[in-house]
CHARMM internal coordinates of N, CA and C (Angstrom, degrees):
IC EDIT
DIST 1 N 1 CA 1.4491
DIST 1 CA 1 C 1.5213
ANGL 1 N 1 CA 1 C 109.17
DIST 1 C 2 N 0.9840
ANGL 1 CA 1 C 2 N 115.61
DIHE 1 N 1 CA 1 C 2 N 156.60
DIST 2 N 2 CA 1.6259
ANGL 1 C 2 N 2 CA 122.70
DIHE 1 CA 1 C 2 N 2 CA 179.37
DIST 2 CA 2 C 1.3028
ANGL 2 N 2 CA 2 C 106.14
DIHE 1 C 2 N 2 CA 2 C -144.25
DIST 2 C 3 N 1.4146
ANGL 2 CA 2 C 3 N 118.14
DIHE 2 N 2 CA 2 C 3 N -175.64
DIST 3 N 3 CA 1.3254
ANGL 2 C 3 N 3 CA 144.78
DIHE 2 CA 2 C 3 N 3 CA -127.21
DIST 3 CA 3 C 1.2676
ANGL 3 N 3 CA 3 C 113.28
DIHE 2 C 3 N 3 CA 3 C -92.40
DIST 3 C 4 N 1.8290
ANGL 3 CA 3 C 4 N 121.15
DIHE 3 N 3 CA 3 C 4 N -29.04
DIST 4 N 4 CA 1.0597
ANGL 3 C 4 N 4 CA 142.09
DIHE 3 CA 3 C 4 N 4 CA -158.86
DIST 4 CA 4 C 1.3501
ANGL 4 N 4 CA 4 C 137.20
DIHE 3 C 4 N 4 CA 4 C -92.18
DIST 4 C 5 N 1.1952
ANGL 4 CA 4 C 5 N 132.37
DIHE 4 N 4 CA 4 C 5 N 119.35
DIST 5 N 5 CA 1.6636
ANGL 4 C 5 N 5 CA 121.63
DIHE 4 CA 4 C 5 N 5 CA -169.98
DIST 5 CA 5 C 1.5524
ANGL 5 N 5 CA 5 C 115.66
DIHE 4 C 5 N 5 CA 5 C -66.47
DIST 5 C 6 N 0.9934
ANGL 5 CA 5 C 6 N 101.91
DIHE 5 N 5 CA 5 C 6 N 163.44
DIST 6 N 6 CA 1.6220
ANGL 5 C 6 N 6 CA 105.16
DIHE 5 CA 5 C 6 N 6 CA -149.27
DIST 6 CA 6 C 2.2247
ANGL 6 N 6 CA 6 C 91.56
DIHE 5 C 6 N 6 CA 6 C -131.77
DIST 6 C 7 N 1.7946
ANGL 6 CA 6 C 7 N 117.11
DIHE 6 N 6 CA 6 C 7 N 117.94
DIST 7 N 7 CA 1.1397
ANGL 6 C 7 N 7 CA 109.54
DIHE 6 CA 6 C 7 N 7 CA 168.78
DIST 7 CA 7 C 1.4321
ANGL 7 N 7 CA 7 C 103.12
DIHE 6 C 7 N 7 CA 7 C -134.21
DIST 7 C 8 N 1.6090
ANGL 7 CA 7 C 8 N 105.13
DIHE 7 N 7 CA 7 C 8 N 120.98
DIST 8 N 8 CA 1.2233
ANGL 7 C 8 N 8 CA 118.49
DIHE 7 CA 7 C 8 N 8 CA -174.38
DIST 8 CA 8 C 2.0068
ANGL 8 N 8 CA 8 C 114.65
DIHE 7 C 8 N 8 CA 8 C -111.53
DIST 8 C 9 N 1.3566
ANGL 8 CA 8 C 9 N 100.97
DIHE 8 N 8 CA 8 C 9 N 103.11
DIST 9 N 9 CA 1.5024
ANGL 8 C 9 N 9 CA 100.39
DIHE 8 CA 8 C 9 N 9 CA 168.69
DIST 9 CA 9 C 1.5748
ANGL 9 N 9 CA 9 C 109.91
DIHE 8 C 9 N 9 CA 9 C -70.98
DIST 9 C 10 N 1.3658
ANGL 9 CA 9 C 10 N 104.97
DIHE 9 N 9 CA 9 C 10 N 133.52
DIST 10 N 10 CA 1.7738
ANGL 9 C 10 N 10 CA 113.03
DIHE 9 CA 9 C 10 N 10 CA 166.01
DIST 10 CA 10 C 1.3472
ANGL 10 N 10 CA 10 C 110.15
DIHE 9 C 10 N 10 CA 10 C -147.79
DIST 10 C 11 N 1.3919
ANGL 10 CA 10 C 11 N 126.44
DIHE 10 N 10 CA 10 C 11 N 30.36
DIST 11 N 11 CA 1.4128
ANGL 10 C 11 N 11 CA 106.30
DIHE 10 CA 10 C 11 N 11 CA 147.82
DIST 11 CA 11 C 1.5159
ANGL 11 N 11 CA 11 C 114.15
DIHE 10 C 11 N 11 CA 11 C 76.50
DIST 11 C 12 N 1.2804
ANGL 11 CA 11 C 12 N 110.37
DIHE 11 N 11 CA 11 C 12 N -126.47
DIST 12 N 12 CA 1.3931
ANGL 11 C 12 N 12 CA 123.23
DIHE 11 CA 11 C 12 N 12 CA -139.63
DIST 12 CA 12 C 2.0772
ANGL 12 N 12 CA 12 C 88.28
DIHE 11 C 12 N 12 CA 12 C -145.12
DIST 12 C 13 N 1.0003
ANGL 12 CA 12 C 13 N 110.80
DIHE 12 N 12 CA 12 C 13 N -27.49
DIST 13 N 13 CA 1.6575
ANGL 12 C 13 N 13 CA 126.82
DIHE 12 CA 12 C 13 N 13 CA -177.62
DIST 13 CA 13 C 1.5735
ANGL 13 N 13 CA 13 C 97.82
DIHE 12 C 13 N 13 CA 13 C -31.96
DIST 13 C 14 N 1.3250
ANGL 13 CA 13 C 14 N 86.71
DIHE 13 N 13 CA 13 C 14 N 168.33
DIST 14 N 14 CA 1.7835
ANGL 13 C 14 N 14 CA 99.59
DIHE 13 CA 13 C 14 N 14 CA -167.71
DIST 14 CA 14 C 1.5569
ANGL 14 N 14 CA 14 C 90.14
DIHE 13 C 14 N 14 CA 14 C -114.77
DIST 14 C 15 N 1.2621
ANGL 14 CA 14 C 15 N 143.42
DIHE 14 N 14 CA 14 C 15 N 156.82
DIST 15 N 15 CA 1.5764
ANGL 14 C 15 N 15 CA 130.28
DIHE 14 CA 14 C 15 N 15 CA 175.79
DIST 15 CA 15 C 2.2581
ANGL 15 N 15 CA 15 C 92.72
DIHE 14 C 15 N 15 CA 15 C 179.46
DIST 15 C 16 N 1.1718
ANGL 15 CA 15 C 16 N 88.93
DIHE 15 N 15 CA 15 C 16 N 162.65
DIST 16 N 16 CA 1.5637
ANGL 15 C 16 N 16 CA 98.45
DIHE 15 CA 15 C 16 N 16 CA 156.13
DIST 16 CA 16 C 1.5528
ANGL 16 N 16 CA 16 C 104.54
DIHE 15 C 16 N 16 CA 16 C -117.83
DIST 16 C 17 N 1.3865
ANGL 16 CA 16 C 17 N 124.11
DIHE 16 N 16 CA 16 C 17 N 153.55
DIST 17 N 17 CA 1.6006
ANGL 16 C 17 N 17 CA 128.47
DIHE 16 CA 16 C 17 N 17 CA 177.94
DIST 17 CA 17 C 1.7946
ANGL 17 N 17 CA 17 C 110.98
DIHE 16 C 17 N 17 CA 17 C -111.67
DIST 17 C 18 N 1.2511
ANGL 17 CA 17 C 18 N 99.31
DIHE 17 N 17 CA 17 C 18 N 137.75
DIST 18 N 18 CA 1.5348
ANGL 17 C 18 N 18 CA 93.84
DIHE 17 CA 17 C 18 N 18 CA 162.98
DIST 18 CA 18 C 1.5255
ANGL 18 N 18 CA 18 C 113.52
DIHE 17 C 18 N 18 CA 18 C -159.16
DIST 18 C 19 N 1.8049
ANGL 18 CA 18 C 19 N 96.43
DIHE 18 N 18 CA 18 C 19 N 90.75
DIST 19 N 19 CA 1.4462
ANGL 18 C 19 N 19 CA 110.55
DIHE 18 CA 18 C 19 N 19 CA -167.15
DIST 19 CA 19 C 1.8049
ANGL 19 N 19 CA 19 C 99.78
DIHE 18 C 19 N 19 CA 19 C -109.63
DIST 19 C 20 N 1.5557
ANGL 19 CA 19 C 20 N 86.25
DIHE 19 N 19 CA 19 C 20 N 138.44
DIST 20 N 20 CA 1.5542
ANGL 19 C 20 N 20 CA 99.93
DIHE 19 CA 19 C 20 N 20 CA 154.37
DIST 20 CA 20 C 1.0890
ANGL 20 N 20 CA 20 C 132.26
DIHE 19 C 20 N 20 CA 20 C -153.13
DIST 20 C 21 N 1.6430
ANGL 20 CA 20 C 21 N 129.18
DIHE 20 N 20 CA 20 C 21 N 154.74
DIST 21 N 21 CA 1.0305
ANGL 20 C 21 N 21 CA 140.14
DIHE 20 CA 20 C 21 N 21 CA -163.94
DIST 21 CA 21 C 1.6641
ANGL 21 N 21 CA 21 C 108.40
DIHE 20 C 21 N 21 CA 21 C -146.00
DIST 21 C 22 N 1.8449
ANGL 21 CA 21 C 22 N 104.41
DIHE 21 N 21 CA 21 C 22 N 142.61
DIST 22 N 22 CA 1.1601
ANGL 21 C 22 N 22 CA 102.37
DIHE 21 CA 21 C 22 N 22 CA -175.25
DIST 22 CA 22 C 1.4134
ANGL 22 N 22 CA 22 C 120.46
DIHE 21 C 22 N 22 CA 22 C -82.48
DIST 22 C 23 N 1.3910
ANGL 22 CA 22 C 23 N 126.80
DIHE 22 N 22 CA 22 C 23 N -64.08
DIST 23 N 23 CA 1.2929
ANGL 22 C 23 N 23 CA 114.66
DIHE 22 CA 22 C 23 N 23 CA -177.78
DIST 23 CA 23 C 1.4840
ANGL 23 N 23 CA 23 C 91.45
DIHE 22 C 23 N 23 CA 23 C -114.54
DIST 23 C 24 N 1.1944
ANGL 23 CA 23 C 24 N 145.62
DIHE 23 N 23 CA 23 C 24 N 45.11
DIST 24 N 24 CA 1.8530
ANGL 23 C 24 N 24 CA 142.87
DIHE 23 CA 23 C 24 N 24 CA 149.82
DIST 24 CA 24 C 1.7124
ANGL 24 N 24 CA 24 C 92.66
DIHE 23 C 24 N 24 CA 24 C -105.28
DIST 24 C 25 N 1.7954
ANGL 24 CA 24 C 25 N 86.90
DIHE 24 N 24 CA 24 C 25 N -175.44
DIST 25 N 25 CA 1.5413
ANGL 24 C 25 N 25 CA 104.68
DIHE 24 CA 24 C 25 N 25 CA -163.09
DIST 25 CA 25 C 1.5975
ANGL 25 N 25 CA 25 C 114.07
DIHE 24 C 25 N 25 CA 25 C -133.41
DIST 25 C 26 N 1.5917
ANGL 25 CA 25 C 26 N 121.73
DIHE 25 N 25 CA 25 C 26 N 127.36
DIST 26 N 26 CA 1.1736
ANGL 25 C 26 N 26 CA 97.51
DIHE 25 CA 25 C 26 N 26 CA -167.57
DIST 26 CA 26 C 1.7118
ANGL 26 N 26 CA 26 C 115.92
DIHE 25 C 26 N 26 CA 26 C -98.09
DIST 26 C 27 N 1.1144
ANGL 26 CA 26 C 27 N 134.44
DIHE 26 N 26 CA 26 C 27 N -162.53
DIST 27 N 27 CA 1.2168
ANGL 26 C 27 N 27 CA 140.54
DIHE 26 CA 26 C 27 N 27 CA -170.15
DIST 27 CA 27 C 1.7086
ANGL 27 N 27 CA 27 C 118.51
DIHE 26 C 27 N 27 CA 27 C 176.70
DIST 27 C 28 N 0.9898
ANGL 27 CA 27 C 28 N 105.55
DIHE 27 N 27 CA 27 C 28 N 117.84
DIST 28 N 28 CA 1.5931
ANGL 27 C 28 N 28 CA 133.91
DIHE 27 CA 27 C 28 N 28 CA -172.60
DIST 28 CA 28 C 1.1893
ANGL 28 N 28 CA 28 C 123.07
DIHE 27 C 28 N 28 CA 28 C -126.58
DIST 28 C 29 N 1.0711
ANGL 28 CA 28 C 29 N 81.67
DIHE 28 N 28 CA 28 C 29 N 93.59
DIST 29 N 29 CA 2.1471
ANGL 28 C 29 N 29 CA 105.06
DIHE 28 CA 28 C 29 N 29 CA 175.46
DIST 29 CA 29 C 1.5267
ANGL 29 N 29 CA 29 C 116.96
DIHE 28 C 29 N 29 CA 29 C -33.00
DIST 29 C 30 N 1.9144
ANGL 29 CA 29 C 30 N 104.25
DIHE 29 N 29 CA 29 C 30 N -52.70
DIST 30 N 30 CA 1.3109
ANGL 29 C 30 N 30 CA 101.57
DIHE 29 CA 29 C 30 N 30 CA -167.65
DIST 30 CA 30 C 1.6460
ANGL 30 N 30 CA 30 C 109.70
DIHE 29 C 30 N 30 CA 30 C -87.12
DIST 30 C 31 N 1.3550
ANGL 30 CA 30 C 31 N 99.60
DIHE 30 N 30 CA 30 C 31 N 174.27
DIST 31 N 31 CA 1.6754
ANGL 30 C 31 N 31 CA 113.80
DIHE 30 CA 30 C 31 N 31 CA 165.52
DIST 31 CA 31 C 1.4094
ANGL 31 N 31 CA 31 C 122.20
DIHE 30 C 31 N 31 CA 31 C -50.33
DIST 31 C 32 N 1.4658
ANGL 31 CA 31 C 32 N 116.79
DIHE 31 N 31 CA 31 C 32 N 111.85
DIST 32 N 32 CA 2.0080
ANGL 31 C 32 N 32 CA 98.72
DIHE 31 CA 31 C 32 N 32 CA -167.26
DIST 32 CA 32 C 1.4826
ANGL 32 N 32 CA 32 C 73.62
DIHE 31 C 32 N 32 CA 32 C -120.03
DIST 32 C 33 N 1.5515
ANGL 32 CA 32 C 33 N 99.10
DIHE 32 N 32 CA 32 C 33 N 157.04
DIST 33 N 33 CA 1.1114
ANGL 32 C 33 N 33 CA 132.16
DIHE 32 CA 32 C 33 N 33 CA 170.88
DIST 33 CA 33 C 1.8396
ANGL 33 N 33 CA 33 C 109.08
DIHE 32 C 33 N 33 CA 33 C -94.77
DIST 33 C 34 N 1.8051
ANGL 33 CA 33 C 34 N 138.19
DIHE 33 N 33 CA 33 C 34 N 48.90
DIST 34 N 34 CA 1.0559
ANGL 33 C 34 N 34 CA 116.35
DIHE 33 CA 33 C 34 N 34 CA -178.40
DIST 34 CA 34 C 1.2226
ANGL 34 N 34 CA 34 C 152.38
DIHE 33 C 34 N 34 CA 34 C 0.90
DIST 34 C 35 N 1.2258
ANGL 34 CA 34 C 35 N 136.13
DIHE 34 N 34 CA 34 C 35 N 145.34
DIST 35 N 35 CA 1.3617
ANGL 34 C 35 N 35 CA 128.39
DIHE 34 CA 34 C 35 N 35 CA -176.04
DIST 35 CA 35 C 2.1467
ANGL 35 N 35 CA 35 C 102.96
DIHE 34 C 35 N 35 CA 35 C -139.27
DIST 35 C 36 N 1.1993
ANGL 35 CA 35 C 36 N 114.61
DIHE 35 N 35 CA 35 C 36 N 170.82
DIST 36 N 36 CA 1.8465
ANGL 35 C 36 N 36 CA 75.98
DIHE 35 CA 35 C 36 N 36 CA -171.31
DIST 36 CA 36 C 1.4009
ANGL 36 N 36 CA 36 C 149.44
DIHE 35 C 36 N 36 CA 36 C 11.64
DIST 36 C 37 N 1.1431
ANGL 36 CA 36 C 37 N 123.27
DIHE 36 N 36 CA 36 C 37 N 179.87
DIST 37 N 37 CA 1.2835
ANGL 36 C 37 N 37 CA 129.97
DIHE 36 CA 36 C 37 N 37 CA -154.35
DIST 37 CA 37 C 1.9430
ANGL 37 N 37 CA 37 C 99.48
DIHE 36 C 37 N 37 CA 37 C -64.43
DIST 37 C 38 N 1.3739
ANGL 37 CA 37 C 38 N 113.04
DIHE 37 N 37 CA 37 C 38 N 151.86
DIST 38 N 38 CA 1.0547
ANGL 37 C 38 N 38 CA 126.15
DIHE 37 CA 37 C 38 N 38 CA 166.19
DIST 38 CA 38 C 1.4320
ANGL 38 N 38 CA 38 C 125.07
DIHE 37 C 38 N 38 CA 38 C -75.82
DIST 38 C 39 N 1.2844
ANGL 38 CA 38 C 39 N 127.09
DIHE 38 N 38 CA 38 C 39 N 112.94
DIST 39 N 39 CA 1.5601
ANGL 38 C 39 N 39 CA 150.11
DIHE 38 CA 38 C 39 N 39 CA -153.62
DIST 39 CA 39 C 1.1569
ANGL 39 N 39 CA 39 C 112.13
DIHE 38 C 39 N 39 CA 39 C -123.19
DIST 39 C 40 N 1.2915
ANGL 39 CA 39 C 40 N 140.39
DIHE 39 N 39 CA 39 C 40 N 114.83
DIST 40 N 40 CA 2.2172
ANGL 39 C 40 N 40 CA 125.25
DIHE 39 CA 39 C 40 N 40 CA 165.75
DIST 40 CA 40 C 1.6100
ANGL 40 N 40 CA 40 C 86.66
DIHE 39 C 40 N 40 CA 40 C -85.28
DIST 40 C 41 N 1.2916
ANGL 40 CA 40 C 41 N 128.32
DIHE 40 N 40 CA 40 C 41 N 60.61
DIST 41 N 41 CA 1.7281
ANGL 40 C 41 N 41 CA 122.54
DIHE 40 CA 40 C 41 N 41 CA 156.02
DIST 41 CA 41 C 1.6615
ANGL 41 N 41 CA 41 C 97.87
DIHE 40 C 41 N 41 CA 41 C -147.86
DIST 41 C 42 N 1.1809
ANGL 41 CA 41 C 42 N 102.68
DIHE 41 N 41 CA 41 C 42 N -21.40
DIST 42 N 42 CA 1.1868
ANGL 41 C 42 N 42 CA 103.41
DIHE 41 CA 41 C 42 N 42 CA -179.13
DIST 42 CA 42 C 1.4749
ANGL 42 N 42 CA 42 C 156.78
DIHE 41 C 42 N 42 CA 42 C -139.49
DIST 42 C 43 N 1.1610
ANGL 42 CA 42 C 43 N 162.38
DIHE 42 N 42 CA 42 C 43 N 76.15
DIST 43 N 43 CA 1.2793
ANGL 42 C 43 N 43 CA 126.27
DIHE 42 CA 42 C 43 N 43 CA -94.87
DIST 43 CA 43 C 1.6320
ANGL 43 N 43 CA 43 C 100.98
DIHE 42 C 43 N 43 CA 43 C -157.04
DIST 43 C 44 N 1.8200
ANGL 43 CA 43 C 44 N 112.80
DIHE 43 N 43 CA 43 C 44 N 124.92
DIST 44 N 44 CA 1.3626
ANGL 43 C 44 N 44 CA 105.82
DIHE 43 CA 43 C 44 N 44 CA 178.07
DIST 44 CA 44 C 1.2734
ANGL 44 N 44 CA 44 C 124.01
DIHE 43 C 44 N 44 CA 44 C -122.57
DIST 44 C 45 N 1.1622
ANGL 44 CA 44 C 45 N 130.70
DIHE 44 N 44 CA 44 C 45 N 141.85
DIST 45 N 45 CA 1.6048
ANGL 44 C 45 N 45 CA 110.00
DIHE 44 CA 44 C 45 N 45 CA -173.02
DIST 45 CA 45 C 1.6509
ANGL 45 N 45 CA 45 C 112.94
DIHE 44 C 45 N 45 CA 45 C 175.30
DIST 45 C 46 N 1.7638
ANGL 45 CA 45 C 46 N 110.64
DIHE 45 N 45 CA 45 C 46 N -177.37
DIST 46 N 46 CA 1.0650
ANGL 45 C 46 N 46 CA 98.37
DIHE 45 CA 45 C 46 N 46 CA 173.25
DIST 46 CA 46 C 1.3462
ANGL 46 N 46 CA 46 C 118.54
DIHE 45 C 46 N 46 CA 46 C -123.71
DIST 46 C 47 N 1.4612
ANGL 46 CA 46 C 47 N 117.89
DIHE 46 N 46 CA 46 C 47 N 161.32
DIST 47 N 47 CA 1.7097
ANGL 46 C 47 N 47 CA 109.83
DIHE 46 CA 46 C 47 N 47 CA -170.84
DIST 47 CA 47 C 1.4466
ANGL 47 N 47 CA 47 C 100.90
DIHE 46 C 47 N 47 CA 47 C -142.21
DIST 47 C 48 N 1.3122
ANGL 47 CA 47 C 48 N 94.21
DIHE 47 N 47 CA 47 C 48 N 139.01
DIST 48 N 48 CA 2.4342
ANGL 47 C 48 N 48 CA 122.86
DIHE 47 CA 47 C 48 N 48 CA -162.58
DIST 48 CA 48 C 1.6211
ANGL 48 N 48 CA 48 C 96.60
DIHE 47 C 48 N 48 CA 48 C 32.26
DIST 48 C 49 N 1.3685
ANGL 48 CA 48 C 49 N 125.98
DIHE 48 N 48 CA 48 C 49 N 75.19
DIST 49 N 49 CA 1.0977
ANGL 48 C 49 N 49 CA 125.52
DIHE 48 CA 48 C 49 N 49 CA 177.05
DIST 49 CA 49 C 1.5475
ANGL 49 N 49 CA 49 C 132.47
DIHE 48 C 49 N 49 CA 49 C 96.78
DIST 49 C 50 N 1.2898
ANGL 49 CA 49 C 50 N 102.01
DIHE 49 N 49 CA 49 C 50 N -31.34
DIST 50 N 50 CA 1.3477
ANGL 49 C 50 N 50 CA 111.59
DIHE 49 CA 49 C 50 N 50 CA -160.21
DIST 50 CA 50 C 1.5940
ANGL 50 N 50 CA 50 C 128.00
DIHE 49 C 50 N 50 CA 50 C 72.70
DIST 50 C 51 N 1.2737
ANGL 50 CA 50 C 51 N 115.85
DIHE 50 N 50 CA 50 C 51 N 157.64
DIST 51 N 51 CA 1.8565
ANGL 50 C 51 N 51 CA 119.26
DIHE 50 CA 50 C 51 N 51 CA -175.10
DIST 51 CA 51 C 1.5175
ANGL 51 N 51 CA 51 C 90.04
DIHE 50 C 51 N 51 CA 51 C -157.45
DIST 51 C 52 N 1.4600
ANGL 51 CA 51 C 52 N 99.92
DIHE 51 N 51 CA 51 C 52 N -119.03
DIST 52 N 52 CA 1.4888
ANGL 51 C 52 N 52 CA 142.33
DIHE 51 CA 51 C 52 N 52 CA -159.56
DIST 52 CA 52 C 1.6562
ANGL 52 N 52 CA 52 C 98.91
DIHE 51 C 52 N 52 CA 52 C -59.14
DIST 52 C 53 N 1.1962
ANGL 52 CA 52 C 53 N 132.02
DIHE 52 N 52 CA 52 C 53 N 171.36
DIST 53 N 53 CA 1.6008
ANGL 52 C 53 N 53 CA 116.00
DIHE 52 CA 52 C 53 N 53 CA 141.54
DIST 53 CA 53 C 1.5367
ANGL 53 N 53 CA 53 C 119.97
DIHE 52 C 53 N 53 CA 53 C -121.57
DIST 53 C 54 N 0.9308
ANGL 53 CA 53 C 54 N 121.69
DIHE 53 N 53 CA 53 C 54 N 128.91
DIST 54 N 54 CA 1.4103
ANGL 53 C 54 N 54 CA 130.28
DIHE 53 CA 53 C 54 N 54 CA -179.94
DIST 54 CA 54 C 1.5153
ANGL 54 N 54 CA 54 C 105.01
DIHE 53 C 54 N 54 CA 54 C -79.13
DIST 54 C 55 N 1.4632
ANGL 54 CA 54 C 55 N 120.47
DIHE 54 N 54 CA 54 C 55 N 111.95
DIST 55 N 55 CA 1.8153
ANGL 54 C 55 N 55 CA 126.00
DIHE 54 CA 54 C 55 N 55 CA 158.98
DIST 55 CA 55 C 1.6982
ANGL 55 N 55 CA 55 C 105.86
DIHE 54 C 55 N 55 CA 55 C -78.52
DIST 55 C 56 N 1.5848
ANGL 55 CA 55 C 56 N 110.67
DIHE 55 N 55 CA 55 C 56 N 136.06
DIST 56 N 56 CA 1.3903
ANGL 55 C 56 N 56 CA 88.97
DIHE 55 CA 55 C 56 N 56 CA -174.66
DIST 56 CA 56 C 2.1330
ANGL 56 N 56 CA 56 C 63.04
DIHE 55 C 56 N 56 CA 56 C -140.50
DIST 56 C 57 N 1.4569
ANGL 56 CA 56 C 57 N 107.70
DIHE 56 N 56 CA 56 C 57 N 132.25
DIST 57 N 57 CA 1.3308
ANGL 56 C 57 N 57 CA 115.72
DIHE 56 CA 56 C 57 N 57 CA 156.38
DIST 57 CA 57 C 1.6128
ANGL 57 N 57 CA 57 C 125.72
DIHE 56 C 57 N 57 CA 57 C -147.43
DIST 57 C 58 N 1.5138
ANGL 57 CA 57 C 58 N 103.48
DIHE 57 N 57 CA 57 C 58 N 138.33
DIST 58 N 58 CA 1.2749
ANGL 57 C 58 N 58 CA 127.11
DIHE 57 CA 57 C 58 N 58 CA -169.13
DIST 58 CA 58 C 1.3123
ANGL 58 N 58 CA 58 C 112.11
DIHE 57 C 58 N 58 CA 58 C -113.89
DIST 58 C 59 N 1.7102
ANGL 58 CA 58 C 59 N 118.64
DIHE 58 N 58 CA 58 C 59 N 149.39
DIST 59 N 59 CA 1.6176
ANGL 58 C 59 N 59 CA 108.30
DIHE 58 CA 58 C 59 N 59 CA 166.09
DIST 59 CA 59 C 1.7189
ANGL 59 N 59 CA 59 C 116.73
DIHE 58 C 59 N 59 CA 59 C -91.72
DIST 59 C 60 N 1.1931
ANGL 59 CA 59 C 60 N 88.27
DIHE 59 N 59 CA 59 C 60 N -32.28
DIST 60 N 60 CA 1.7360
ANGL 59 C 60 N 60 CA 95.50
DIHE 59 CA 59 C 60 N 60 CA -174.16
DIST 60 CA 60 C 1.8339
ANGL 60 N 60 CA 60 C 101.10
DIHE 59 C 60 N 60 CA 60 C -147.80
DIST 60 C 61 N 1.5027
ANGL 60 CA 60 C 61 N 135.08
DIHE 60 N 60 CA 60 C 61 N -3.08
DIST 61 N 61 CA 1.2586
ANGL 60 C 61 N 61 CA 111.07
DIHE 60 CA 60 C 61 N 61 CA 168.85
DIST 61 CA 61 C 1.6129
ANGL 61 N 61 CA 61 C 103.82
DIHE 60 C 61 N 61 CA 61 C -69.60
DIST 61 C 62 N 1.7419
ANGL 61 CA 61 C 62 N 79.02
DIHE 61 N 61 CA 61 C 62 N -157.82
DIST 62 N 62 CA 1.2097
ANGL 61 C 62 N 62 CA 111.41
DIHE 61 CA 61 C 62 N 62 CA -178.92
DIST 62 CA 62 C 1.7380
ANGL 62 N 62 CA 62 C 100.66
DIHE 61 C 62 N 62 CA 62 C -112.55
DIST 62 C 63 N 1.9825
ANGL 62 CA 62 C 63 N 108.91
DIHE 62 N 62 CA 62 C 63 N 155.99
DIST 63 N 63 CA 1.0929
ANGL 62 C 63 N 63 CA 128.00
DIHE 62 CA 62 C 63 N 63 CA -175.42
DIST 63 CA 63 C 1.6764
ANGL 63 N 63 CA 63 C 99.95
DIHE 62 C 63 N 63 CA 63 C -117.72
DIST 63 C 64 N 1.5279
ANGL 63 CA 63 C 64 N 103.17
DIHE 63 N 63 CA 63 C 64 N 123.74
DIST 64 N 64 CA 1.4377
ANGL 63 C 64 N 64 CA 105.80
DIHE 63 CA 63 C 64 N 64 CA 173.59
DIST 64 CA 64 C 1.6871
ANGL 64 N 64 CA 64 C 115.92
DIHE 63 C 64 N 64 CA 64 C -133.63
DIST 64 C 65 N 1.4257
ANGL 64 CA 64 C 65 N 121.01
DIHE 64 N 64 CA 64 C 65 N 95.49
DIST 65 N 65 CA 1.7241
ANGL 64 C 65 N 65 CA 122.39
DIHE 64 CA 64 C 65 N 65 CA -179.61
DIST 65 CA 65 C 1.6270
ANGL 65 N 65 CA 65 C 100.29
DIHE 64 C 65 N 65 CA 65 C -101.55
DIST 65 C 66 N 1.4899
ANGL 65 CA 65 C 66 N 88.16
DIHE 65 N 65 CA 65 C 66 N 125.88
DIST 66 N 66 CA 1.4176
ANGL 65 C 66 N 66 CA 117.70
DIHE 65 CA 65 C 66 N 66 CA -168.16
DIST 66 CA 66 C 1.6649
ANGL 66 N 66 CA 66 C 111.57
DIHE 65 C 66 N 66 CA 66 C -105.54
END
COOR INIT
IC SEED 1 N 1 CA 1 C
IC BUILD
């Protein structure tokens, strides 16, 4: 993982997420369906159904799904 904030456009896409970050914060536009406990470092879940899963990891940015 490295240093860098991470902004991912996806639309309307079907996907599961499983982003983390150490000391940044993430934020997700769309409707997630949670999966474990709720974390701002970390975040799992599913979005319009779910599909694919997207890994998104950071050491210290920030997480942004658009």
């Amino acid at each position: 993982m490295g240093s860098v904030s991470v902004r991912l456009t996806v639309g309307n896409a079907h996907f599961n997420l499983d982003a983390d970050t150490g000391s940044g914060s993430i934020n997700v536009s769309q409707q997630i369906s949670m999966q474990g406990s709720l974390n701002r470092h970390h975040v799992s879940g599913i979005v319009n159904g779910g599909g694919p899963t997207i890994r998104i990891g950071t050491s210290s940015g920030d997480i942004q799904i658009k």
